[in-house]
C-alpha positions in Angstrom: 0.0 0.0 0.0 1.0 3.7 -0.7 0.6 7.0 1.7 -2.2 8.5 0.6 -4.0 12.4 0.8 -7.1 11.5 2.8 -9.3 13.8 0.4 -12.4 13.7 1.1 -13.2 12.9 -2.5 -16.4 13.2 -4.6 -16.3 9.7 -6.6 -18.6 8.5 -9.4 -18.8 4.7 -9.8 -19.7 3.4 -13.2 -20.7 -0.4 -13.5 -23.3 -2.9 -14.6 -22.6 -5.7 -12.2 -24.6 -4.3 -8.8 -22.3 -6.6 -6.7 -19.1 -5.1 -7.9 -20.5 -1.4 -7.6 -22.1 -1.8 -4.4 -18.6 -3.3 -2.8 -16.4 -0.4 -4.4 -18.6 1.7 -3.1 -18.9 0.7 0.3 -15.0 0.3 0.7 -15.0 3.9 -0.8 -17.7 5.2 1.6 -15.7 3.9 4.9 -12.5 6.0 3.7 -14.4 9.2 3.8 -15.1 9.7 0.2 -18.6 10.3 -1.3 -19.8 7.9 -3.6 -22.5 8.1 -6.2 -23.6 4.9 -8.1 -24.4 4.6 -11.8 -25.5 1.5 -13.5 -24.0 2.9 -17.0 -23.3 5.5 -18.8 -26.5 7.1 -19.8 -27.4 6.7 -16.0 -24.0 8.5 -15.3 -25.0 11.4 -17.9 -27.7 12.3 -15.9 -25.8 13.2 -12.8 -23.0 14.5 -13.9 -23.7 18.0 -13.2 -24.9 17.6 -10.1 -22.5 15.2 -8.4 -18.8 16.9 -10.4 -17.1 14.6 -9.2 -13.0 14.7 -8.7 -13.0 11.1 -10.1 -14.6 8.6 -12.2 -14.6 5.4 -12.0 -15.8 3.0 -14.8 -15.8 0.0 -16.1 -15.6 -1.1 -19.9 -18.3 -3.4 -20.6 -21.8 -2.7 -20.5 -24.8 -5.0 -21.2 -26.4 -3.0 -23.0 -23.6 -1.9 -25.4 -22.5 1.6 -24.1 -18.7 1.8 -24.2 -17.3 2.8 -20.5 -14.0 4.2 -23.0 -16.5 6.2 -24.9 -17.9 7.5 -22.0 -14.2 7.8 -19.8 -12.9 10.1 -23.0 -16.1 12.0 -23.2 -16.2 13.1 -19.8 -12.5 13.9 -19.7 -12.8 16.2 -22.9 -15.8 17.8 -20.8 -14.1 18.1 -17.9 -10.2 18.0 -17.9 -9.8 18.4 -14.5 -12.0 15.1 -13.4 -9.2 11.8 -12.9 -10.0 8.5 -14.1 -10.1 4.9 -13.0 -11.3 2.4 -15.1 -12.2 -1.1 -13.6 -12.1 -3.7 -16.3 -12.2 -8.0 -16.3 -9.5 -7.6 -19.1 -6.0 -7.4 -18.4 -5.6 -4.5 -21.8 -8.6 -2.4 -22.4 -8.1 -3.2 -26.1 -9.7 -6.9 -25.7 -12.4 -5.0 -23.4 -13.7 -2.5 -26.0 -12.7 -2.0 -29.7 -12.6 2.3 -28.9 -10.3 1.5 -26.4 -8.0 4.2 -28.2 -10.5 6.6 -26.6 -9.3 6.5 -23.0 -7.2 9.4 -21.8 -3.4 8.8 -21.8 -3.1 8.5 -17.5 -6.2 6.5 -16.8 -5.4 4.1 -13.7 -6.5 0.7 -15.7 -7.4 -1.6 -12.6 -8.5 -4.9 -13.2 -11.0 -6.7 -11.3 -9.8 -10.0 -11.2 -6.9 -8.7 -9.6 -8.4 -6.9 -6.7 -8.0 -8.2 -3.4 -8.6 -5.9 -0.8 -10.3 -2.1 -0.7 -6.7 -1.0 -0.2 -6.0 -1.7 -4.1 -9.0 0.6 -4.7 -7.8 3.1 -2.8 -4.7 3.0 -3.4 -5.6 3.0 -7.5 -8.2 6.2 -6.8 -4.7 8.2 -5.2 -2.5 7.5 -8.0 -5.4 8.8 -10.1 -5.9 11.9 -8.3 -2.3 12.5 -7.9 -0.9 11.0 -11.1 1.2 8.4 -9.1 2.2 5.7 -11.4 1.8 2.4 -9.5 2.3 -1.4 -11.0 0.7 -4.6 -9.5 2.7 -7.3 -10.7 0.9 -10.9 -11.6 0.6 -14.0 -8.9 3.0 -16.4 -9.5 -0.2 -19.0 -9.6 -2.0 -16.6 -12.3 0.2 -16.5 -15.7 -0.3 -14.2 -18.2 -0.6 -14.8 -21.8 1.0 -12.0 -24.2 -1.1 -11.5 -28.0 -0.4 -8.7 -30.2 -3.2 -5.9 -31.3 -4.6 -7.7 -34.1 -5.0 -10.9 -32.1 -7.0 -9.2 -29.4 -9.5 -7.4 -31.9 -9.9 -11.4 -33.0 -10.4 -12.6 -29.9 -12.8 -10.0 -28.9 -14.7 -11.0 -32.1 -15.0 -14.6 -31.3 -16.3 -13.3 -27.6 -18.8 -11.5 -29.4 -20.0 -14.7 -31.8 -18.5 -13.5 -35.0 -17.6 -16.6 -37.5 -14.6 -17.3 -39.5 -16.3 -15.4 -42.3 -17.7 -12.4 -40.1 -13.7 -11.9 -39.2 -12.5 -12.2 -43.1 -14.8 -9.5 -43.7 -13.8 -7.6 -41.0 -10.5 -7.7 -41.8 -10.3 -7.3 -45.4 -8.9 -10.8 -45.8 -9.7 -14.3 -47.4 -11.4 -16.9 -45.4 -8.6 -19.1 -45.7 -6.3 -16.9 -44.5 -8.6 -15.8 -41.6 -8.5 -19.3 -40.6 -4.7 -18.9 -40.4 -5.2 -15.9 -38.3 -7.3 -18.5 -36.5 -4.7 -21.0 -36.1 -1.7 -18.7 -34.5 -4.0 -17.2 -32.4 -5.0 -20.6 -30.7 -1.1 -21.7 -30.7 -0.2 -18.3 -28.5 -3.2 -19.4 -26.2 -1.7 -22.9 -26.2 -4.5 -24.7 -27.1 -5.5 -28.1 -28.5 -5.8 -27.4 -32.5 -6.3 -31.1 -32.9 -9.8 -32.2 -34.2 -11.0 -33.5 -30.9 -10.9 -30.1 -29.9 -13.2 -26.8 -30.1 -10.1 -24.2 -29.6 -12.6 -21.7 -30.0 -14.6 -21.9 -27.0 -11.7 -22.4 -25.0 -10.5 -19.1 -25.8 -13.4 -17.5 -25.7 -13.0 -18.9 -22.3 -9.6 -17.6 -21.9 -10.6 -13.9 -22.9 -13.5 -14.1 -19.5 -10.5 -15.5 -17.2 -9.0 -11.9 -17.5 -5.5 -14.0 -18.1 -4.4 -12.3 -21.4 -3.0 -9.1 -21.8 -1.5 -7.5 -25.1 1.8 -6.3 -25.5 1.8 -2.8 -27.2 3.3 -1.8 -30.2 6.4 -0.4 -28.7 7.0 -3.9 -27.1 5.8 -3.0 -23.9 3.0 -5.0 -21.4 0.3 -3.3 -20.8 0.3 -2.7 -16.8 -2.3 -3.5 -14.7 -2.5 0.2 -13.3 -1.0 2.6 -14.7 
């Protein structure tokens, strides 16, 4: 854990899954801070104004199809001043969201899986407010698999049901040679291409373990906060 200011801070918590809100919240509200609770974007819109808050904090995913990066940009272009955490089940916002480009440069990316005690929270909320650049390194017991850009946009079209042909098209390639794409991206997973085997479900199963991260284009990880 790191010193922190003790605020208190006005927070805005942005998330579909009621469990997950209603425990950041809580941990939030027995540090002081003040916490109002969205249930998604257009929710958040609405309160905005009224709450101006010194932080958001959103996740990626929504039911419903709202993008929390869409709405994380669009709130920091309103209000530059606001800090940003965004609470994701994806090790790289990239296999989250496809406008994942939209997210301002010093979000604090904190993923859920990874979470283990309110002091992570809080701890993720001060490096936002201050611009502290903290790093939670993987568990030993929780290894990390490394794809590249283009790999992730495939795997997040597989998560959402796409086919082989769906991702051709999507690509601007052949079918055969999104089947090839297909094929490498099941050998970085390391998974049984044989023909007893349905590769695609177990990474579709991969991508909702919050195991994967992808490596940016300068060759580094993506970190889990930073």
């Amino acid at each position: 854990m790191i010193p922190r200011s003790s605020g208190p801070w006005r927070i805005l918590v942005v998330d579909d899954d009621a469990l997950i809100a209603a425990l950041v919240a809580d941990g939030l509200r027995l540090n002081g801070h003040d916490v109002t609770v969205a249930a998604s974007p257009e929710e958040a819109r609405l309160v905005l104004s009224d709450i101006d808050p010194h932080l958001l904090m959103c996740d990626l995913n929504f039911t419903d199809g709202q993008s929390g990066a869409a709405f994380v940009g669009e709130v920091r272009e309103q209000r530059p001043w606001v800090a940003c955490v965004v609470l994701s089940n994806h090790r790289s916002p990239e296999l989250a969201v496809s406008d994942a480009h939209l997210l301002p440069s010093d979000v604090v990316y904190l993923v859920k899986s990874t979470v283990r005690s309110v002091d992570q929270i809080l701890d993720a909320v001060h490096a936002a407010m201050t611009g502290t650049a903290i790093e939670t390194p993987d568990p030993d017991d929780d290894p990390v698999i490394i794809i590249n850009a283009a790999q992730a946009q495939v795997l997040r079209m597989l998560a959402a049901g796409a086919t082989t042909r769906a991702l051709a098209e999507a690509r601007g390639t052949s079918v055969r040679a999104a089947e090839s794409l297909l094929v490498r991206l099941y050998t970085v997973l390391g998974l049984d291409t044989s023909r007893e085997s349905n590769p695609r479900v177990e990474a579709i199963r991969l991508w909702q373990s919050g195991r994967i991260r992808v490596r940016r284009s300068s060759g580094r990880e993506t970190s889990l906060v930073s």
